[in-house]
C-alpha positions as CSV (number, residue, x, y, z in Angstrom):
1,X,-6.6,6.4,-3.0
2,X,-2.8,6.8,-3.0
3,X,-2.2,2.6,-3.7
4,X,0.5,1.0,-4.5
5,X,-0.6,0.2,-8.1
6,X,2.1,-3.0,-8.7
7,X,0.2,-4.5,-5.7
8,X,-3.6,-3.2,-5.5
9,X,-6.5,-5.8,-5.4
10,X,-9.1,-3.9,-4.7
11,X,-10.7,-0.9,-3.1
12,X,-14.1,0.7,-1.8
13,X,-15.3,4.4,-0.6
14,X,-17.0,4.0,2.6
15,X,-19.2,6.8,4.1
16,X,-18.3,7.9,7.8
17,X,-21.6,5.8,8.8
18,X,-21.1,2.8,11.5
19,X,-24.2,1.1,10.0
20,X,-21.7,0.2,6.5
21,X,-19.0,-1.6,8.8
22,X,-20.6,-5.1,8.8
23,X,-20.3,-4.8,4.7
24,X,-16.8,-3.6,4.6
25,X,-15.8,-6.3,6.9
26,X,-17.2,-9.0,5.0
27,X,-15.3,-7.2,2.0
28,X,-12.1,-7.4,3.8
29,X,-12.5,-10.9,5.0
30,X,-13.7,-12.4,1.7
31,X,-10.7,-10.5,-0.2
32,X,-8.0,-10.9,2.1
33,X,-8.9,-14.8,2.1
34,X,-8.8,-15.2,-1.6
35,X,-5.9,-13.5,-1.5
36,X,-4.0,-16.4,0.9
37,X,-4.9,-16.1,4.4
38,X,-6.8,-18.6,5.8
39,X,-10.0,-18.6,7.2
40,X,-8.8,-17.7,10.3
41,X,-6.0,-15.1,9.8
42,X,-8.8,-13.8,7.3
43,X,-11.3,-13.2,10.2
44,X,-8.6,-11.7,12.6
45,X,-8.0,-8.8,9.9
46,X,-11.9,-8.5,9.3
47,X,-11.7,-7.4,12.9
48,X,-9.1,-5.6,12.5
49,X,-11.0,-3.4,9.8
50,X,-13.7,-3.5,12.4
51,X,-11.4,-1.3,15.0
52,X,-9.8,0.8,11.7
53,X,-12.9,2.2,10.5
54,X,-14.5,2.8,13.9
55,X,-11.5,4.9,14.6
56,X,-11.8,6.9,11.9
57,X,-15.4,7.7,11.4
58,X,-14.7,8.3,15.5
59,X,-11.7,10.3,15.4
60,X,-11.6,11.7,11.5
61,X,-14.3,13.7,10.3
62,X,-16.1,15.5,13.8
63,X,-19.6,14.0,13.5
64,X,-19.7,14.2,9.5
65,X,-21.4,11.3,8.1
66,X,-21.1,12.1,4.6
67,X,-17.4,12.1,4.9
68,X,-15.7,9.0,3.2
69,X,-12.7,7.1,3.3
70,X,-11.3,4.1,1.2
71,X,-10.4,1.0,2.0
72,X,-8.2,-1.2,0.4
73,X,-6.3,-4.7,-0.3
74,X,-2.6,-5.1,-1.9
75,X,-0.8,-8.1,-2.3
76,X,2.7,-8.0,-1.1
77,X,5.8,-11.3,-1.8
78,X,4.4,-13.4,0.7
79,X,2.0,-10.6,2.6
80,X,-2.1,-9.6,2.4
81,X,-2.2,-5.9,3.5
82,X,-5.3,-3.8,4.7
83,X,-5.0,-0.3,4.1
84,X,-7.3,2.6,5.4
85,X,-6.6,6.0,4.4
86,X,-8.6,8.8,4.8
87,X,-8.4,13.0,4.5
88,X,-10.0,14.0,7.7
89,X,-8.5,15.8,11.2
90,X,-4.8,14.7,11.7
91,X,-4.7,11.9,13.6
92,X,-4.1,12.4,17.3
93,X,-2.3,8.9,18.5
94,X,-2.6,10.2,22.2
95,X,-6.3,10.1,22.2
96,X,-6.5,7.1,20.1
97,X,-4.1,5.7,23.0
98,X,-6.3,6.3,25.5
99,X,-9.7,6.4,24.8
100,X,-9.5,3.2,22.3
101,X,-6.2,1.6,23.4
102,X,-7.9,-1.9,23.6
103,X,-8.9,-1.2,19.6
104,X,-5.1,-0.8,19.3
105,X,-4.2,-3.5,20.9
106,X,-6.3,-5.6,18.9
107,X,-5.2,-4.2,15.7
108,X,-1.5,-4.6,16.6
109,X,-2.0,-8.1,18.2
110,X,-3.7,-9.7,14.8
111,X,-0.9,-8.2,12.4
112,X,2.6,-9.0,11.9
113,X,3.2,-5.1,10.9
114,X,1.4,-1.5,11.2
115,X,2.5,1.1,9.4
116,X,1.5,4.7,9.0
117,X,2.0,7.2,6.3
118,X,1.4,10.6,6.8
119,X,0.4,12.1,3.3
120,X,0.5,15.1,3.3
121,X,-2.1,17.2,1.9
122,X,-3.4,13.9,0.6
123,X,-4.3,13.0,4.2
124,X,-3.1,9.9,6.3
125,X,-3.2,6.0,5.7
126,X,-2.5,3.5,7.7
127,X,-1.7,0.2,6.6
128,X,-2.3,-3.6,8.7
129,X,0.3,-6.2,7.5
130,X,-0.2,-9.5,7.5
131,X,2.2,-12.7,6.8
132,X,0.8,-15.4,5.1
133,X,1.4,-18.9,6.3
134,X,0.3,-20.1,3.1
135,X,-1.7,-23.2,5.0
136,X,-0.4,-27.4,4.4
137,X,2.9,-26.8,2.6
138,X,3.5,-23.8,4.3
139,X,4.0,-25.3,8.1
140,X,7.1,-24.7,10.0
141,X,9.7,-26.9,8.4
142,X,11.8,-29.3,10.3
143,X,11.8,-32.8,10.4
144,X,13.2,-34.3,14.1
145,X,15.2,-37.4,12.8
146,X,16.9,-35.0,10.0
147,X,17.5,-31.6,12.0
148,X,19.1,-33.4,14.9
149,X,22.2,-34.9,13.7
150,X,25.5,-32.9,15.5
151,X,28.3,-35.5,13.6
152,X,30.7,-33.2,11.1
153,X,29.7,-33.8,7.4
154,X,32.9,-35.7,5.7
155,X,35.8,-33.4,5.0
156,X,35.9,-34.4,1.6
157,X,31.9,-33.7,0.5
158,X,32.2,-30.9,-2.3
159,X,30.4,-28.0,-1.1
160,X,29.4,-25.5,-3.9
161,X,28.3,-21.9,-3.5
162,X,25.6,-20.4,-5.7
163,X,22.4,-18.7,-6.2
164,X,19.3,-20.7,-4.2
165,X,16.3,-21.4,-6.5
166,X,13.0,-19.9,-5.5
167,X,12.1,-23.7,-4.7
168,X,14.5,-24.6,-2.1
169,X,12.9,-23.0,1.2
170,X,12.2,-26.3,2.8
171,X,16.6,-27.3,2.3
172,X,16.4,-23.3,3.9
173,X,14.4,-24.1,6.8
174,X,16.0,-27.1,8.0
175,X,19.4,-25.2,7.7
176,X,17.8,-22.6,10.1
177,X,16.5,-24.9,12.4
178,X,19.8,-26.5,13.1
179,X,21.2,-23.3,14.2
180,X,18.4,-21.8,15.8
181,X,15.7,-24.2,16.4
182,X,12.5,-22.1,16.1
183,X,13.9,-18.6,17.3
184,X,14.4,-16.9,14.2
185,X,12.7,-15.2,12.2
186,X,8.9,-16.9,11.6
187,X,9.3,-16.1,7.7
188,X,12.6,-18.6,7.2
189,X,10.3,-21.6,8.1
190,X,7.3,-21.1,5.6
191,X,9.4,-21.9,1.9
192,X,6.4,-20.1,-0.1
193,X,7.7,-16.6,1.7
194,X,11.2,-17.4,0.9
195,X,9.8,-18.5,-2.8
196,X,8.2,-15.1,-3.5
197,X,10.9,-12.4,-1.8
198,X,13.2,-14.1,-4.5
199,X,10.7,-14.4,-7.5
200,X,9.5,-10.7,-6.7
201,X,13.4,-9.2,-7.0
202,X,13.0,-8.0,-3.4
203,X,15.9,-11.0,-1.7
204,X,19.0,-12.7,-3.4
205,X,19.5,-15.5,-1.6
206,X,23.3,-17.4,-2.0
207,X,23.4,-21.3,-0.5
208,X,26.1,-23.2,0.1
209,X,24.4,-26.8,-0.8
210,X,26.2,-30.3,-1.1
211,X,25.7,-32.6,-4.2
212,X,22.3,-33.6,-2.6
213,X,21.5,-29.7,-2.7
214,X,21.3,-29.8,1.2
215,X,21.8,-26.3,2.2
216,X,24.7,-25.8,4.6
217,X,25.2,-22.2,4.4
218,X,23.1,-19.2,3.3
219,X,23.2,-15.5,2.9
220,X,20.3,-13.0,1.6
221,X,20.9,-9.6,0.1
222,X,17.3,-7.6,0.9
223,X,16.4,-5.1,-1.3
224,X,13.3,-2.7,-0.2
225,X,13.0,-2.5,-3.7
226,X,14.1,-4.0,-6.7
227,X,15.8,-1.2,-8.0
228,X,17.4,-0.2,-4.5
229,X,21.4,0.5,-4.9
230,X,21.6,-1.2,-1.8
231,X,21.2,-4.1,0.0
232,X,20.4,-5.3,3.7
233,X,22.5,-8.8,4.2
234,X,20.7,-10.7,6.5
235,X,19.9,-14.4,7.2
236,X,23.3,-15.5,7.8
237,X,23.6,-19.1,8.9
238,X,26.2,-21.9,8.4
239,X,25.5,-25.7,9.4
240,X,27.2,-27.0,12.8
241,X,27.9,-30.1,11.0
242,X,30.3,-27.8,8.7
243,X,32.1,-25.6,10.6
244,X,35.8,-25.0,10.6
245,X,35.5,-25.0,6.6
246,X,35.5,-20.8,6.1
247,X,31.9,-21.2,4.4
248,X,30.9,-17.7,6.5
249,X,33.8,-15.8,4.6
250,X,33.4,-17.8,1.5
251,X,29.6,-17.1,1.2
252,X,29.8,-13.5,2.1
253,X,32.5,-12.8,-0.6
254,X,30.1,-15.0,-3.1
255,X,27.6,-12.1,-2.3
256,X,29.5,-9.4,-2.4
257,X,30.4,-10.5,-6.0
258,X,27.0,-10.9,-7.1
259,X,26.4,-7.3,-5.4
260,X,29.1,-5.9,-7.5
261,X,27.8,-7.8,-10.8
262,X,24.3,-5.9,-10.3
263,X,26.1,-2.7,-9.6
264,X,24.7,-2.1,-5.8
265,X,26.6,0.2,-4.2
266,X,26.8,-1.8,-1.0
267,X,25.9,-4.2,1.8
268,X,24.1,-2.9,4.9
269,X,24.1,-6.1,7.6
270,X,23.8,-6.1,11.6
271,X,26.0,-8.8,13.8
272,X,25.4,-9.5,17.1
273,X,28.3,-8.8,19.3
274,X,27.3,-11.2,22.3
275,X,30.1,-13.0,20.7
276,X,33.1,-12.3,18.3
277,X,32.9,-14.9,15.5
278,X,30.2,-13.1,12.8
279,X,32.2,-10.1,13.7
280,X,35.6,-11.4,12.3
281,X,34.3,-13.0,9.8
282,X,32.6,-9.7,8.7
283,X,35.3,-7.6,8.9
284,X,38.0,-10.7,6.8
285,X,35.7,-9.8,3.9
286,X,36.0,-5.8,4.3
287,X,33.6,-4.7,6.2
288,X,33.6,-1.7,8.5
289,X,31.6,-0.3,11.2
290,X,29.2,2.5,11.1
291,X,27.2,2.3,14.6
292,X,25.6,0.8,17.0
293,X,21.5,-0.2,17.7
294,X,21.1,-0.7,21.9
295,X,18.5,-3.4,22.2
296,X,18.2,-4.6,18.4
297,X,18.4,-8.4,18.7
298,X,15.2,-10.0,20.6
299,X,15.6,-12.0,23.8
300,X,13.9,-14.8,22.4
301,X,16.9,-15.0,19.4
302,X,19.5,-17.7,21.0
303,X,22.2,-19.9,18.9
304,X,21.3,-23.6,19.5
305,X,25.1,-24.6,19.4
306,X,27.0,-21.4,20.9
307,X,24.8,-19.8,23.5
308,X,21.9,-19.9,25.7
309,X,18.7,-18.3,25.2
310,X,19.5,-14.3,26.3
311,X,17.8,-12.7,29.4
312,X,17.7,-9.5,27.7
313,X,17.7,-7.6,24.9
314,X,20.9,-8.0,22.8
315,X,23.3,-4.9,21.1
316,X,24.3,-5.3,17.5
317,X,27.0,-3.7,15.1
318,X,25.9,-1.7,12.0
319,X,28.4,-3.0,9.1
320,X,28.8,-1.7,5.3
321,X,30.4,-3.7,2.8
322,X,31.1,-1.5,-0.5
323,X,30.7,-3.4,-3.3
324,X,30.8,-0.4,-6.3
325,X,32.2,3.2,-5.8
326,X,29.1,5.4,-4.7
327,X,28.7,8.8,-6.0
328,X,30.5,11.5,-3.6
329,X,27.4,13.1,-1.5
330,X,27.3,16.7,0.6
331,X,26.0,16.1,3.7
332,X,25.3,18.3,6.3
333,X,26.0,16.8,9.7
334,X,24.6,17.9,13.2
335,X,27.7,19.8,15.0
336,X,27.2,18.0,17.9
337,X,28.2,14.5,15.9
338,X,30.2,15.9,13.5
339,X,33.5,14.7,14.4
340,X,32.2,11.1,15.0
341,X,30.7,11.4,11.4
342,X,33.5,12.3,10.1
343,X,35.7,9.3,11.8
344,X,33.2,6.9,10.5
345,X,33.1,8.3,7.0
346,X,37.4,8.4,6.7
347,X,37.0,4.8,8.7
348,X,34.9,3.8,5.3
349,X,37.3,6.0,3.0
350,X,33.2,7.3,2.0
351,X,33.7,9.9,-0.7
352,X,31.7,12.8,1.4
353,X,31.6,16.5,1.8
354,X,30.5,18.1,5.1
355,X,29.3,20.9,5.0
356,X,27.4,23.3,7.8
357,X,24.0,23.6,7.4
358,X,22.4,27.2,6.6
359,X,20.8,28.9,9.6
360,X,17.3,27.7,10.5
361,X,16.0,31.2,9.2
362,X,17.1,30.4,5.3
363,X,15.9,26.9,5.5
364,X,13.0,26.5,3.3
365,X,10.4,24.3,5.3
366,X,7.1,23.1,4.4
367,X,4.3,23.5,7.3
368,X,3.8,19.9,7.6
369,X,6.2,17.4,7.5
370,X,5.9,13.6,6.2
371,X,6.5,11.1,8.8
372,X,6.5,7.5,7.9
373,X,6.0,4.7,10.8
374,X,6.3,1.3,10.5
375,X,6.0,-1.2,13.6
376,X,7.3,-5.0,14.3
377,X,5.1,-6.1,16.8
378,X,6.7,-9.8,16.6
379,X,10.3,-8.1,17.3
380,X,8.9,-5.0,19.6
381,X,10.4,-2.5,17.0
382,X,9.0,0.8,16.1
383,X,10.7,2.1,12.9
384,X,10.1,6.1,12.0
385,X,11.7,7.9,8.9
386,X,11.6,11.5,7.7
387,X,10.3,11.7,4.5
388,X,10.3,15.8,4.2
389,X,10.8,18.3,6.8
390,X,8.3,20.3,8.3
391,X,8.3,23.2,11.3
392,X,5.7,20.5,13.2
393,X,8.2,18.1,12.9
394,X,8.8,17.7,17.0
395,X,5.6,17.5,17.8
396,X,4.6,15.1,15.6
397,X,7.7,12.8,16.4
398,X,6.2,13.4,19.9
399,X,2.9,12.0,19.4
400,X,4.1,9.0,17.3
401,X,6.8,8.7,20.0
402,X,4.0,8.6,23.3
403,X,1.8,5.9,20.8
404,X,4.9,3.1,20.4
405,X,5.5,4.3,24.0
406,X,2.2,3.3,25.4
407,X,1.9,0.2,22.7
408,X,5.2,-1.1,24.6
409,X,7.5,-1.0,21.6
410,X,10.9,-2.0,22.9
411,X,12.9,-0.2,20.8
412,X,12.3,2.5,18.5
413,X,14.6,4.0,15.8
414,X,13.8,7.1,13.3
415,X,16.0,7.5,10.2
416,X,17.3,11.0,9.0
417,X,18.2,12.1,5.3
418,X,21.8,13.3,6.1
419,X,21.6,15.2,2.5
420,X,18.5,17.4,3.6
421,X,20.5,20.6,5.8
422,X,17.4,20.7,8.1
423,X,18.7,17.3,9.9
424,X,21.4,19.4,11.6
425,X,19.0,21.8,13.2
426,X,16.0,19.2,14.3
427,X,18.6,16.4,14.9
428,X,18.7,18.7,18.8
429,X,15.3,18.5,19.2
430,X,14.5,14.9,18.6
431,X,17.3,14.2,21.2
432,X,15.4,16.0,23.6
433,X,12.8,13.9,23.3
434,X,15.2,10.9,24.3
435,X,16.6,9.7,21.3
436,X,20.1,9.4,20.5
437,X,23.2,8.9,18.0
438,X,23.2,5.0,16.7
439,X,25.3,5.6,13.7
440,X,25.1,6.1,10.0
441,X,23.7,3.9,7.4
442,X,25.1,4.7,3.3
443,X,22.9,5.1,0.6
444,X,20.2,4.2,2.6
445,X,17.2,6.3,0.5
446,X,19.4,7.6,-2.5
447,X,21.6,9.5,0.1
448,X,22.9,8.8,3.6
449,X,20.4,8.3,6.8
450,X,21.4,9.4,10.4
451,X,20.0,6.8,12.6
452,X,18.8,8.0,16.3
453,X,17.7,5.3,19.0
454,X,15.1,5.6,21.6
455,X,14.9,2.6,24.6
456,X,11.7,2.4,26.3
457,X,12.1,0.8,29.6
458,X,14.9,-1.0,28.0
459,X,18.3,-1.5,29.8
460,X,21.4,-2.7,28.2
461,X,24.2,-4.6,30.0
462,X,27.4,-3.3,28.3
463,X,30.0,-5.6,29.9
464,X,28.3,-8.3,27.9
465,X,29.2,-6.5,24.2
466,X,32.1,-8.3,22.7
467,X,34.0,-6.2,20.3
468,X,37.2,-6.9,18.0
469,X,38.5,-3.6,16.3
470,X,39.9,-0.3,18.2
471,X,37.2,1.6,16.1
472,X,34.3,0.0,17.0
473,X,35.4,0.0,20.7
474,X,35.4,4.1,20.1
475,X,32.8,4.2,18.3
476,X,30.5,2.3,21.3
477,X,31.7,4.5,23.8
478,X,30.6,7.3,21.7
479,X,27.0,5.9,21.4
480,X,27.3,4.6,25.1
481,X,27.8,8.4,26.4
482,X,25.3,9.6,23.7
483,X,22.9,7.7,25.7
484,X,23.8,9.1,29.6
């Protein structure tokens, strides 16, 4: 069982045998419950474990009962997960589509997250994330008479910026809710989430909080792990009642300090561009543009003070901030983007070498590749990665592609190792399938990552993209035609 030891509960070995289900359920349910999901939640992933194992002893192992699998139970900051992984056939998503799809749906429905990791020799495992809500103290925060005051705070209130303590996710919530009501992410209102990403090293948060520690401003830095050299800076949100004061610019430079005290190499964020203001305020503090993801911001997302709720899927700007001086990296671009690589690498003044990648008859390629897959349902995101390159990497993407497809997954992105010369040759055949050039994000997974887009059913109205800089306004044309 390839777990993730930091996090593992607990695990069993189940024979391919329908007659075991009822007792791995009850496994599942009783676990997952003492683990922080309530009784409910803790019933919805017992049937998801239900629909898991009846697809594999269905799909995996041809009729052998004596074939087993493993189940198992990690604890994530603020998440339960159900993992099954097993070494039988390769999983074929298009049958699973079809013949099962309402097992799928199920599955998807009662989790907040599905992802699969292809392993290899070491088989497949697919793992069922769920958020806990963490039950009284953990409802939705936002109290009417306090959230609903629109008068400006005085002028002369001292406003300090520093690092927010584990404990203040309710002052978090309430900040939230005054900008966005209940349209952000479901996370920001539960404060025990908030209180383990920060205790667990994986988010720095930075508040902006009066002498009553009201927070008025707040900025996270999201590491995927720990140790990451990089950082994703989300959560961005500055009271009404204190606009007009610069705490955007002054909380993102706050960050970027602390970045640069912990030696990351950067900031990764994503703006919306239905209007210009995070935009400036982005760029006043250094940041520049490195692409653009069609369809990335929910309809349901809206600003409570600056726009209506959206009638379609929003675009948003892919920003880097440096923060230290990164290592100078060889990259081997596809020729077909190479010049627009290159414009957003001397845009950045990135220290990188392009180089042309070897012919596809020197490449040394493993038969299989390793495909990670990682789903949103809340958000209608599919997320794939490239983990190594292998000659059945098309069709794999393919099938993984038809399953998010035909599980109505919005918008679907795969990420690329730009270091890795095989990019520049499959980079062709993955547009075939419909994907397309978003932009480059640095550092991303100890290297660069070439990000490709894929819209399903999805259109985009580009007369409502607001943009401030002569680069980005080439650099969305570029993506636009990409995308024709």
């Amino acid at each position: 069982m390839a777990e993730d030891s930091a996090n593992f509960v607990s695990s069993i070995k189940v024979r391919a045998q329908r007659k075991v289900i009822p007792a791995v359920t009850a496994f599942v349910r009783e676990m997952v419950h003492q683990e922080g999901l309530d009784l409910n939640e803790a019933r919805q992933l017992e049937v998801v474990a239900e629909e898991a194992c009846l697809n594999v002893i269905g799909h995996a192992f041809e009729g052998n009962a004596e074939a087993t699998f493993d189940v198992a139970i990690e604890r994530r900051p603020g998440k339960v997960v159900l993992a099954v992984e097993d070494q039988g056939l390769p999983v074929d998503w298009k049958k699973i589509g079809d013949a099962a799809g309402f097992g799928m749906m199920i599955m998807k429905g009662f989790t907040d997250e599905v992802k699969f990791v292809n392993l290899g020799k070491g088989g497949k495992r697919l793992e069922f994330i769920k958020n806990i809500s963490y039950g009284g103290t953990g409802e939705p925060v936002a109290s009417g008479e306090a959230t609903q005051k629109d008068e400006q705070l005085p002028q002369d209130l001292p406003i300090t910026i520093r690092l927010m303590r584990s404990d203040e996710g309710i002052a978090l919530a309430q900040c939230f809710y005054r900008v966005y009501g209940y349209t952000y992410g479901e996370f920001l209102y539960y404060p025990e989430k908030i209180r383990e990403l920060i205790e667990s090293g994986l988010q720095i948060s930075i508040a902006a909080v009066t002498p009553e520690d009201e927070i008025v401003a707040h900025q996270a830095l999201v590491l995927e792990r720990p140790d990451s050299r990089i950082a994703e800076m989300g959560q961005g949100v500055v009271d009404p009642r204190t606009r007009g004061r610069g705490l955007f610019e002054k909380i993102k430079l706050a960050s970027q300090d602390i970045a640069r005290e912990r030696g990351l190499y950067g900031l990764y964020t994503e703006t919306v561009t239905i209007h210009p203001y995070s935009q400036k305020a982005n760029f006043a503090v250094g940041a520049k543009e490195i692409g653009f993801l069609f369809g990335m911001a929910p309809q349901m997302f809206s600003f409570k003070k600056i726009a209506e709720r959206q009638d379609q899927r929003q675009t948003t700007i892919m920003l880097y901030h440096r923060t230290n001086e990164e290592p100078l990296r060889t990259v081997y671009p596809p020729i077909q983007h190479e010049t627009m690589i290159r414009r957003i690498y001397e845009n950045g003044a990135f220290k990188r070498k392009l180089e042309s990648a070897p012919g596809e008859d020197e490449l040394e390629l493993a038969e299989m590749s390793l495909l990670d897959m990682k789903t949103l349902p809340e958000y209608s995101f599919g997320f794939l990665r490239v983990i190594r390159y292998g000659r059945d990497l098309p069709d794999l993407v393919r099938v993984r592609l038809r399953e998010l497809c035909l599980g109505r997954y919005d918008c679907i992105y795969i990420d690329l190792p730009l270091s890795d010369p095989a990019t520049a040759h499959f980079c062709v055949a993955l547009e075939m399938l419909g994907f397309f050039f978003s932009g480059i994000i640095p550092e991303m997974f100890d290297g660069d990552a070439l990000r490709l887009q894929y819209l399903n059913n999805v259109s985009i109205d580009s007369s409502r993209v607001v943009l401030v800089t002569d680069f980005g306004k080439e650099l969305f044309k570029y993506i636009q035609d990409c995308n024709r």
